[in-house]
Steps between C-alpha positions, in 0.01 A plus 500: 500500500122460442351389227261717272157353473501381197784246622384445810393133634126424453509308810607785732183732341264135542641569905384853513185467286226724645153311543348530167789338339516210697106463483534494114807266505234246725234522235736452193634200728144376530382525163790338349454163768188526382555532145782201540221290684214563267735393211605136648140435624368575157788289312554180764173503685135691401512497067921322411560513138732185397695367785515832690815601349372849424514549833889624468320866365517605877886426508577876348270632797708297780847601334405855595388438835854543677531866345158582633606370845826726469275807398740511179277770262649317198328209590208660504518684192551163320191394665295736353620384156487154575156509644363604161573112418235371737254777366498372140485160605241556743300691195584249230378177718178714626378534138645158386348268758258416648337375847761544842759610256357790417416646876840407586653701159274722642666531847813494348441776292341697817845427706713539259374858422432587853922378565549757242364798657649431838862438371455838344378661795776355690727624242416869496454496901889388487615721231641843624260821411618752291404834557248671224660772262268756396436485130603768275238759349435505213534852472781686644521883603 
């Protein structure tokens, strides 16, 4: 019995991906390593706020990594939620402070947003296409 595609394995269509999908799975991959290491730099190393505990805001990021790695879509639809976070922070510590802090917010804000258009991009390369019905006229003989 096979499965219909809707309840078929994410990690069988991650084997079979043709090239553009597995180019835009690599550049989600890379911005979000880059995201994750922009955000410890900023909080433990380049501009730490208290004792660098803010530095858990990357932990959502990292919990999602294994469903990226498995190709799981709904992994990556939560990621383009969740990456709306970083934005706002990103925006609200660019106009708040001052100095490194705010070319880093910056950079975070430029990731961030940049995460968000490949994770959609990888989601509508994965999602089946649906052929286009011809509207109706308006006026009918």
């Amino acid at each position: 019995m096979t499965l219909p595609a809707s309840e078929a394995s994410d990690d069988v269509a991650a084997v079979e991906a043709p090239p553009p999908v597995r180019r835009a799975r690599s550049l989600v991959a890379v911005t979000l390593a880059l995201l994750v290491a922009l955000g410890l730099a900023w909080e433990l190393v380049l501009a730490p706020t208290g004792r660098g505990t803010w530095a858990i805001k990357v932990l959502p990021l990292l919990l999602c990594a294994p469903g990226l790695w498995r190709h799981r879509l709904y992994t990556y639809r939560w990621l383009s939620l969740l990456v709306w976070l970083y934005v706002t922070e990103g925006l609200v510590r660019a106009t708040s402070e001052g100095g490194l802090s705010q070319w880093l917010a910056g950079a975070e804000v430029v990731l961030a947003a940049l995460l968000f258009v490949l994770v959609v991009h990888y989601i509508r390369l994965r999602l089946p296409r649906r052929p286009r019905t011809p509207a109706p006229s308006a006026i009918e003989p």
